[in-house]
C-alpha positions as CSV (number, residue, x, y, z in Angstrom):
1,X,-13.0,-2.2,9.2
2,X,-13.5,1.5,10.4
3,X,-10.3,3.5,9.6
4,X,-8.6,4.9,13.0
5,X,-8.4,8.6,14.1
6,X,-4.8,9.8,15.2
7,X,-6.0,11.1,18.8
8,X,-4.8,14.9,19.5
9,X,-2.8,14.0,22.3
10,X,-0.2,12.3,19.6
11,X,-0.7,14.8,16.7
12,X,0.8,17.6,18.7
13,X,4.2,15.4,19.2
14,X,4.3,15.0,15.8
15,X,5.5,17.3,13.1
16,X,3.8,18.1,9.7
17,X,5.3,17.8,6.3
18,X,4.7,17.6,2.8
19,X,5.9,15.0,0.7
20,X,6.0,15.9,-3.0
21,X,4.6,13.7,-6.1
22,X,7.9,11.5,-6.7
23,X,9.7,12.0,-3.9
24,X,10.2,8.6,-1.0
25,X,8.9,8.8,2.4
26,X,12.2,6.4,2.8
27,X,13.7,3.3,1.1
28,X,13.5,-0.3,1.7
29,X,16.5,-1.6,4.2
30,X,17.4,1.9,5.3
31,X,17.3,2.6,9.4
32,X,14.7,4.1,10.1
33,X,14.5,8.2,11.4
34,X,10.1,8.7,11.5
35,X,7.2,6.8,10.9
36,X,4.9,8.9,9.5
37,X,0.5,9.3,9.9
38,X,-0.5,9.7,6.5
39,X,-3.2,12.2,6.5
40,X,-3.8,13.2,2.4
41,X,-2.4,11.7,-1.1
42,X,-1.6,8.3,-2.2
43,X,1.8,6.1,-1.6
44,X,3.4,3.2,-3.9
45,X,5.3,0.5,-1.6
46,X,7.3,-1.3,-4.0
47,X,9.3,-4.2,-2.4
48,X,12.1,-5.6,-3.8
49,X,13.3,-9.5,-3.4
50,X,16.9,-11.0,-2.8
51,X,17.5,-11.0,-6.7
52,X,16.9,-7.5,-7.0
53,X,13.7,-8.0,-9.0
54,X,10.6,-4.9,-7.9
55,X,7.2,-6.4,-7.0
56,X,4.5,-3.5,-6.0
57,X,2.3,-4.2,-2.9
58,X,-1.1,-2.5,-2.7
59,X,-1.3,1.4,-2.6
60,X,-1.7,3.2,0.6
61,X,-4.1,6.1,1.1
62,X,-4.6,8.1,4.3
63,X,-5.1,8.0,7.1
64,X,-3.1,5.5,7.5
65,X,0.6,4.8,9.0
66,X,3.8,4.7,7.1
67,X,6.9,2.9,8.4
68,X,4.9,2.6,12.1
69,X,6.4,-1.1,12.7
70,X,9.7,-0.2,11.6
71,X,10.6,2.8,13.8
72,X,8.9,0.9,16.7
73,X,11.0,-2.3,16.5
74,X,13.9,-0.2,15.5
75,X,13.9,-2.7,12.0
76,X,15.1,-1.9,8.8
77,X,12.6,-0.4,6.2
78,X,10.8,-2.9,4.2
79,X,10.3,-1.4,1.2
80,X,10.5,1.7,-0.9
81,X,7.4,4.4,0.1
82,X,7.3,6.7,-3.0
83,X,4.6,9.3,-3.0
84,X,2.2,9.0,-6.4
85,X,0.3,12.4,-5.5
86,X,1.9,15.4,-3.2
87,X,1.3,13.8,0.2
88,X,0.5,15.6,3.7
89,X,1.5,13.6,6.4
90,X,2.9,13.8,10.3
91,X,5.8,12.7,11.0
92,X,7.1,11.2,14.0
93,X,10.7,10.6,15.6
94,X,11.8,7.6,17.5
95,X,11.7,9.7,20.6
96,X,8.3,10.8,20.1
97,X,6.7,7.2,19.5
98,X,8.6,6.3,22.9
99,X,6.9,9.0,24.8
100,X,3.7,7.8,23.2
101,X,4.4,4.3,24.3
102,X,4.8,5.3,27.9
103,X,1.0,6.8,27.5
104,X,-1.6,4.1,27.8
105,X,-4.0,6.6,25.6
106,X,-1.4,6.7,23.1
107,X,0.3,3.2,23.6
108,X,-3.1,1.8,23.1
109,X,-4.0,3.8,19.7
110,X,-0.2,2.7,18.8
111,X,-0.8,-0.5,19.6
112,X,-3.9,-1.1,18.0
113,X,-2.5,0.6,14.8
114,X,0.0,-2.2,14.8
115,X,-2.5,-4.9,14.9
116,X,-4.2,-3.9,11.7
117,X,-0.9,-3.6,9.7
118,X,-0.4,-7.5,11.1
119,X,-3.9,-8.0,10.1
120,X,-3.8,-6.4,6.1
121,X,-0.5,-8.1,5.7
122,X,-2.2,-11.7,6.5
123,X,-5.3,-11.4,4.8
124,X,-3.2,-10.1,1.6
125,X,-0.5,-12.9,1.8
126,X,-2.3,-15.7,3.6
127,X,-6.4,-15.6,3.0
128,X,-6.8,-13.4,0.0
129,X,-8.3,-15.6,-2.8
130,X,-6.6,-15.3,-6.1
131,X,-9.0,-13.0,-7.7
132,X,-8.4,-10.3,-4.6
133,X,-4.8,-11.0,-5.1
134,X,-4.7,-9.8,-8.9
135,X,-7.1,-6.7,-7.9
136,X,-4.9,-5.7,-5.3
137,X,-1.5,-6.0,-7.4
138,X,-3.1,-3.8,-10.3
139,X,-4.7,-1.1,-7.9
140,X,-1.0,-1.1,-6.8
141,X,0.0,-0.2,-10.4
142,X,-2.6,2.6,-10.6
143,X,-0.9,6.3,-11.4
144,X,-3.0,9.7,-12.1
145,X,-1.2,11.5,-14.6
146,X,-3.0,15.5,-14.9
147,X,-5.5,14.2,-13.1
148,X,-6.3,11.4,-15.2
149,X,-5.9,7.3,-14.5
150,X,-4.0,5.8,-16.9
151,X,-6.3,3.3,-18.4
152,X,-3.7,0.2,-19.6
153,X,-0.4,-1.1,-17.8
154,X,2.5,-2.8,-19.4
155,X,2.0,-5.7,-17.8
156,X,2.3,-9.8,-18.9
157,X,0.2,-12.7,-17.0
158,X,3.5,-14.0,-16.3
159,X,4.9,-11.4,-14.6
160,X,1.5,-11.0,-12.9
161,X,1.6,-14.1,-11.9
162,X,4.8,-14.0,-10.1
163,X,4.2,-11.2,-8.2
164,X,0.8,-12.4,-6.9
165,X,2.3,-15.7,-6.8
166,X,-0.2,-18.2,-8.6
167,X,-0.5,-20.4,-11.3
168,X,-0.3,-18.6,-15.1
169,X,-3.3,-20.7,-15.7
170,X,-5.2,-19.2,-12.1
171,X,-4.0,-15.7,-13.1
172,X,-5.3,-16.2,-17.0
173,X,-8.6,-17.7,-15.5
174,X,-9.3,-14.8,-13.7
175,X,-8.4,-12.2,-16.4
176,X,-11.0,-14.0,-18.5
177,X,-13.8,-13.9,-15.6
178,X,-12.6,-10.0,-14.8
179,X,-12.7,-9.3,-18.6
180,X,-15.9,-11.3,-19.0
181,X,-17.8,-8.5,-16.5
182,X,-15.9,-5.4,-18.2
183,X,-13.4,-4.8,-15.5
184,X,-10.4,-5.3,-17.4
185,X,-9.5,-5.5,-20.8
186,X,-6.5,-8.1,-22.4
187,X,-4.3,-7.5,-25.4
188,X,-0.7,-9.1,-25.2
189,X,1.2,-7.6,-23.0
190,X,-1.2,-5.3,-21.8
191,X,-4.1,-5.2,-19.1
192,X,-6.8,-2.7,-19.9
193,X,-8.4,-1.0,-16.4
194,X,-11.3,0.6,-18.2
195,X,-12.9,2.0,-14.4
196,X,-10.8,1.5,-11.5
197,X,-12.8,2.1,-8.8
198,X,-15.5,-0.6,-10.1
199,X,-12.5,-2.9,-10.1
200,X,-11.3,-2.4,-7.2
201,X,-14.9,-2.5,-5.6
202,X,-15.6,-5.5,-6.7
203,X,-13.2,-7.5,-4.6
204,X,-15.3,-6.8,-1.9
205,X,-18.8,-7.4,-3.7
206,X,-18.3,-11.2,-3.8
């Protein structure tokens, strides 16, 4: 799917900032005050379920929108948007997505925006198979520190498994087939990314 261009007319509304390495975009259940048009770096979602226990959803990397649906339904954040790499973004007020609304140039570019975030959320939860599933949740878990990927996660199957949520014996089925083509390595407790961008590539090559 061909990534989307923020059109001029709704840049200039906007205002740009810069989000540093660590810092949160916002937090999950807080009101939202701007959605923000990723333009540069990388963002962790991590959501967190009624029993307060973390589950990471896949990375984000611009261009892309942050907290779009939220501040245009007036709904609570959804999750925690933490910044993995000093971010450059736009941000954008309530007021300023109204005016944009009332633009059909705009409103359209909004609107289609919101489709695709329907869209990726589906084809994650809903018609993912279980081996694009497991790919996604460990690109989620991928960090740079000085530069460089860190090459193993503290990780079980089970816990892997819950957060994807399949079978220990689907998740350890796959691990085997990844591990069996050299995309991941397994020692207990651990899960071995020896190239991440030929993992994460290969969800699409099937």
């Amino acid at each position: 799917m061909d990534r989307l261009e923020l059109p001029a007319e709704l840049a200039r509304v906007g205002q740009e900032v810069t989000i540093r390495e660590g810092r949160a975009f916002f937090w999950q259940d807080d009101a939202p005050r701007e959605a923000y048009w990723l333009v540069a770096g990388r963002v962790r979602p991590v959501k967190f379920a009624s029993d307060g226990k973390p589950f990471d959803l896949p990375e984000l990397a611009g261009p892309c929108w942050i907290g779009l649906a939220e501040i245009t339904g007036g709904l609570p954040c959804l999750f925690d948007a933490v910044a993995l790499t000093e971010c450059r973004a736009i941000a954008f007020g309530k007021r300023s997505i109204e005016v944009a609304l009332a633009r059909g140039d705009t409103a359209s570019f909004i609107a289609q925006s919101l489709s695709r975030e329907v869209f990726a959320l589906h084809r994650l939860i809903a018609s993912a198979d279980a081996r694009e599933k497991i790919i996604a949740y460990l690109a989620s878990r991928r960090a740079s520190i000085a530069g460089l990927d860190r090459a193993r996660l503290s990780l079980t199957q089970a816990t892997l498994a819950e957060a994807v949520g399949l079978s220990r014996e689907t998740v350890n089925r796959q691990l085997k087939e990844l591990e069996s083509c050299g995309l991941v390595t397994l020692a207990r407790g651990e899960i071995g990314v020896p190239d991440w961008d030929a993992l994460e590539n290969s969800a699409s090559q099937r």
